[in-house]
C-alpha positions as a printed NumPy array, in Angstrom:
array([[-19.41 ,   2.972, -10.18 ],
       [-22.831,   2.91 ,  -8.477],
       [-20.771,   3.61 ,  -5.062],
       [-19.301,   6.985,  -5.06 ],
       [-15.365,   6.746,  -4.212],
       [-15.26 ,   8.636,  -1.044],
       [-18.526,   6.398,  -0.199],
       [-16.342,   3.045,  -1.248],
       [-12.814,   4.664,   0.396],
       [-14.852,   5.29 ,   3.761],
       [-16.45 ,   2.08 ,   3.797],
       [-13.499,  -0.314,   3.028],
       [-10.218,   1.911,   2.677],
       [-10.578,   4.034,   5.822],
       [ -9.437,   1.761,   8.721],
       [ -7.07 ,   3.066,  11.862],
       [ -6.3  ,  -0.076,  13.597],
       [ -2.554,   0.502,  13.044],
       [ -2.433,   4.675,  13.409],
       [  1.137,   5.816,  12.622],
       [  2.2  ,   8.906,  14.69 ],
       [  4.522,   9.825,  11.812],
       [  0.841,  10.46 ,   9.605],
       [  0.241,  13.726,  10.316],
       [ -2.569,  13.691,   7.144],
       [ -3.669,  10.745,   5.684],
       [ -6.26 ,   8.581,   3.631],
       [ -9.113,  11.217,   2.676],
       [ -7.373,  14.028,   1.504],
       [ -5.764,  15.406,  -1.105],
       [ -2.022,  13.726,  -0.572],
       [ -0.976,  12.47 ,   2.637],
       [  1.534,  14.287,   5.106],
       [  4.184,  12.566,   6.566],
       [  7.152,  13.154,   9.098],
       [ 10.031,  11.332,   8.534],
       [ 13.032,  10.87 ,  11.13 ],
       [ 15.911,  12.242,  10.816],
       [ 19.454,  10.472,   9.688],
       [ 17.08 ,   8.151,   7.306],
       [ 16.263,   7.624,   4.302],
       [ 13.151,   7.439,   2.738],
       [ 12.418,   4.004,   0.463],
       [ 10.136,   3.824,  -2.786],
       [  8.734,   0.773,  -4.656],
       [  5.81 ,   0.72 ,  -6.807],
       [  4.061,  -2.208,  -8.067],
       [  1.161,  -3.18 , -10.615],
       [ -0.91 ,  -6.044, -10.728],
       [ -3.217,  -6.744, -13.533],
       [ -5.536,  -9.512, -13.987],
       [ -4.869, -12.123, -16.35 ],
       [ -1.313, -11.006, -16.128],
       [ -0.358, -11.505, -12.838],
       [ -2.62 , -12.823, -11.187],
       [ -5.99 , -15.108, -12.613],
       [ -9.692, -14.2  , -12.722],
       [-10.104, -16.643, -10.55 ],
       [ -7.876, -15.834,  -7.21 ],
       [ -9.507, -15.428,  -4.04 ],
       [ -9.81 , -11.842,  -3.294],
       [ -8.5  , -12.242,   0.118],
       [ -5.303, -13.893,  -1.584],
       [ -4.914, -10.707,  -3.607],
       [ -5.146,  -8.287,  -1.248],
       [ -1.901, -10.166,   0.767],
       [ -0.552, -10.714,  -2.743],
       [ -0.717,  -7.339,  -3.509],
       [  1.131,  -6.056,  -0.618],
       [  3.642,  -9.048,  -0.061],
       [  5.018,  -8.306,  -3.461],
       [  6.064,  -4.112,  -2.476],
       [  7.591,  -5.702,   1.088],
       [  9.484,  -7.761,  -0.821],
       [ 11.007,  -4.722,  -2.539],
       [ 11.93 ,  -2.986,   0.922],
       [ 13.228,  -5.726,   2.481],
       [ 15.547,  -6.523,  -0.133],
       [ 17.071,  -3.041,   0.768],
       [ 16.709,  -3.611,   4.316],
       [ 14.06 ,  -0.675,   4.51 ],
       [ 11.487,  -0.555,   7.37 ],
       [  7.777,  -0.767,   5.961],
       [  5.367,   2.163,   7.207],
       [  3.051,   3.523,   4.596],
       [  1.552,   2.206,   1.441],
       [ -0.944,   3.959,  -1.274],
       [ -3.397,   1.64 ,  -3.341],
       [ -4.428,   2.823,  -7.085],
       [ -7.417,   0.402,  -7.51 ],
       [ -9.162,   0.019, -10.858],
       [-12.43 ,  -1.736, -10.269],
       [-14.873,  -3.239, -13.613],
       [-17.401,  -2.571, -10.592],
       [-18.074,  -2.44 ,  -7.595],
       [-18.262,  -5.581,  -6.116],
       [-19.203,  -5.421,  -1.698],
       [-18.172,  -9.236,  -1.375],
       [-14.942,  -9.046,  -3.33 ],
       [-13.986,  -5.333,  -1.791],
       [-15.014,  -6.471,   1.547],
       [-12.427,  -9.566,   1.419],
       [ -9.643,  -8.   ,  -0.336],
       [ -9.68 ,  -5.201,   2.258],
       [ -9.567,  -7.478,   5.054],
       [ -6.977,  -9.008,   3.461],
       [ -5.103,  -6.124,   2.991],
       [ -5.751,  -4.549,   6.135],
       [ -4.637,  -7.77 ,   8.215],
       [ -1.102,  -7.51 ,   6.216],
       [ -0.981,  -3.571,   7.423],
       [ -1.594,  -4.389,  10.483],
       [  0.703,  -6.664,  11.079],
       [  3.387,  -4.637,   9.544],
       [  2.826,  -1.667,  11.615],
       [  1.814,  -0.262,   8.299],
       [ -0.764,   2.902,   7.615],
       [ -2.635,   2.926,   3.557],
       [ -2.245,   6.349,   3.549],
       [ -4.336,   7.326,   0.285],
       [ -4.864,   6.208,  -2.867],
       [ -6.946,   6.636,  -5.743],
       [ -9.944,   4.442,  -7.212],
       [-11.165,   4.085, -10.726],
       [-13.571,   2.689, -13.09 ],
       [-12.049,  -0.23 , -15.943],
       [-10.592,  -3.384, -15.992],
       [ -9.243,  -5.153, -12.551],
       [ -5.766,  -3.426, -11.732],
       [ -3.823,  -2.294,  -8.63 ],
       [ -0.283,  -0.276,  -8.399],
       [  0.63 ,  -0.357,  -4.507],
       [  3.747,   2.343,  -3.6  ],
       [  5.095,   1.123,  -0.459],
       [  7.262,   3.689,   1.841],
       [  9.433,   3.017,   4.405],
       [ 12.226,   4.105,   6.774],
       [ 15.846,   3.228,   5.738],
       [ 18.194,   3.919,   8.389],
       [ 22.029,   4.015,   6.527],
       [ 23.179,   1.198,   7.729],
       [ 25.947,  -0.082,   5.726],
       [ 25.321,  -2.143,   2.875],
       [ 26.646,  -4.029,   0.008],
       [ 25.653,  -1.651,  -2.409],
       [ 28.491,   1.496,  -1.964],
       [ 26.632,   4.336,  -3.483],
       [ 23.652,   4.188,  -0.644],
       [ 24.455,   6.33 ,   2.748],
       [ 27.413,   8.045,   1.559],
       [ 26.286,  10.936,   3.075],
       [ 26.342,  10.413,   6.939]])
């Protein structure tokens, strides 16, 4: 890529408008740091979008970026998780300021909205892919699923 990835990660990856207080380390670094409350649980969904597969060549990049996140919410919600954090794997054919510029608007918008922090992440060199793991707070409420909260 002819921008470095800390260069493109700074540029369009490293925005604050929503800063969690649970983050103690985030975006930047090695792996992020997080503090979770107590008396919940912690909720994991992964996703990955490919072009041509999921989503066409054509789609607006600004469209992808909400895509991209709607489709991990969609996961916690059905489990009645809170969202908080998300990572983005992002596999770029290159570096493209336009199309970055309006999918991380895009993406950031959604984040913001949610109360949501992109917490790290990792960006590559290949064909046009993202996997998104979204995090979020799960407080044991009851449920209809009996095997979740039995501990209490």
């Amino acid at each position: 890529m002819a921008c470095g990835e800390f260069d493109l990660i700074a540029r369009y990856f490293n925005r604050y408008r929503t800063a969690r207080r649970d983050v103690q380390l985030g975006i930047g670094d090695d792996c992020a740091l997080l503090t979770v409350a107590e008396k919940q649980l912690l909720a994991v969904s992964t996703d990955t979008l490919v072009e041509g597969i999921h989503f066409l060549k054509t789609i607006d990049p600004a469209d992808l970026g909400y895509k991209a996140l709607a489709v991990n919410l969609s996961d916690l919600a059905a489990m009645g998780a809170d969202p908080a954090w998300v990572s983005l794997a992002l596999t770029l054919p290159e570096v493209n300021t336009e199309w970055l510029e309006a999918f991380s608007d895009s993406l950031f918008e959604q984040l913001n909205y949610y109360g949501m922090q992109l917490i790290g992440g990792d960006t590559t060199r290949g064909p046009l892919s993202m996997t998104l793991t979204i995090q979020g707070a799960d407080p044991c409420r009851p449920r209809l699923n009996p095997r979740r909260c039995q501990r209490r």
